[in-house]
N, C-alpha and C positions, 0 to 999 in steps of 0.2 A: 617408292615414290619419294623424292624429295619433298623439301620447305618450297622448292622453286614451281616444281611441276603441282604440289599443292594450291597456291596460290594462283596459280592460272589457272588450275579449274576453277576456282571459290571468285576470281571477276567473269571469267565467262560466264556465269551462274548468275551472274545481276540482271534482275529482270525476269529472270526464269523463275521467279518464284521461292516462298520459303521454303518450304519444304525438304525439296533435296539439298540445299546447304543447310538445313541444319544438321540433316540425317548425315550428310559429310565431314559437317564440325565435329559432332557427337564419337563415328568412328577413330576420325583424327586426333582429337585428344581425349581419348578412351583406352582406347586399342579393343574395346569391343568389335565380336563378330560381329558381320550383317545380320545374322541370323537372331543375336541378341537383340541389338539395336530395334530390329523388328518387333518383338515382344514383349519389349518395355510396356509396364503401364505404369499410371502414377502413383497406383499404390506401392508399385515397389522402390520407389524412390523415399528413403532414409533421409530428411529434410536434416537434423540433427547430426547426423554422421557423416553428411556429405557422400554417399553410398548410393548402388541401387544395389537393390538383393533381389535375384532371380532363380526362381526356387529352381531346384536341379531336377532333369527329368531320369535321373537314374534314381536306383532303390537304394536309400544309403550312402547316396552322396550329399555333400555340404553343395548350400548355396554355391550357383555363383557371385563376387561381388564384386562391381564395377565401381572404380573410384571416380571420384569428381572432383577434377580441380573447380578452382573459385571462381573461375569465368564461363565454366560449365554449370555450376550451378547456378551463376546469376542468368544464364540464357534459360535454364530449365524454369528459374522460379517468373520470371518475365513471363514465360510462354502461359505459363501454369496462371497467373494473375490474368493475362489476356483473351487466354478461352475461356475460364472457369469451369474445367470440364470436373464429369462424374470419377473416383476416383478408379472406377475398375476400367477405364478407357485407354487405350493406347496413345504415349506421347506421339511416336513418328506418324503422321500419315500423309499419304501420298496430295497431290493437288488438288482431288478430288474430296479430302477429308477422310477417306478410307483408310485403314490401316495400310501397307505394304506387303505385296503378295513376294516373295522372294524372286517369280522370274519379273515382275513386273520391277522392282527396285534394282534387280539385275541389268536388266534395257533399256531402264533408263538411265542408269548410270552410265553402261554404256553409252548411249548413242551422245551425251553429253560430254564424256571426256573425247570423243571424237572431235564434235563442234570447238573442242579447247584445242584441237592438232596433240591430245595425246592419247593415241588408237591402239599401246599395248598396256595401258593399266586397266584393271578390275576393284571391283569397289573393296578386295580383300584386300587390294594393296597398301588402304587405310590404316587399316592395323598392323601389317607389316613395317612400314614407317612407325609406327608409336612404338614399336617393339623394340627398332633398327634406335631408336632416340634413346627407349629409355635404357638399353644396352650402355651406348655410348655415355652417358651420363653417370650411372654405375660404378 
């Protein structure tokens, strides 16, 4: 995914609601999986460190830990002051205020980069762009 095809999805999205553009900022400059992204809560977010730690579900493995830049973290701490949620609660949730069910954040994503006229990306392709960046940058 480019900066160009990013950005047309992120205006078709105006109007559609928070939710999936954040859940689209967050992949984009993360390079978190969707799978991550999805089980973030705010407990694991490292206010201090600018981090999120997501404890690993193998036996013996390290965290994983997810960096935040400083425009990431000002959206995180905004969000965070404007819900005042509980701290074991999931950042992303869908329109509905529900966490995101993987095929549900899948279809939607889909059917939305559709609606932008771009019908061969998937929402992994988020993170392959931050990869494809921070490669180049390196």
């Amino acid at each position: 995914m480019s900066p160009d095809e990013y950005r047309q999805l992120m205006r078709r999205a105006r109007g559609q609601g928070l939710a999936l553009r954040l859940a689209c900022c967050f992949l984009w400059r993360t390079g978190a999986r969707p799978g991550e992204m999805r089980a973030v809560c705010w407990e694991n977010v490292d206010w201090a460190l600018g981090v999120i730690r997501l404890p690993s579900l193998k036996l013996n493995a390290e965290d994983r830990v997810i960096g935040l830049d400083g425009r990431m973290l000002r959206l995180l701490r905004w969000l965070h002051c404007r819900r005042q949620p509980p701290a074991d609660t999931w950042i992303f949730l869908d329109a509905a205020g529900q966490p995101w069910t993987g095929i549900g954040w899948s279809k939607t994503f889909r059917a939305w980069a559709d609606r932008a006229e771009l019908p061969k990306l998937t929402c992994y392709d988020l993170r392959r762009a931050f990869l494809a960046r921070a490669t180049r940058a390196a």
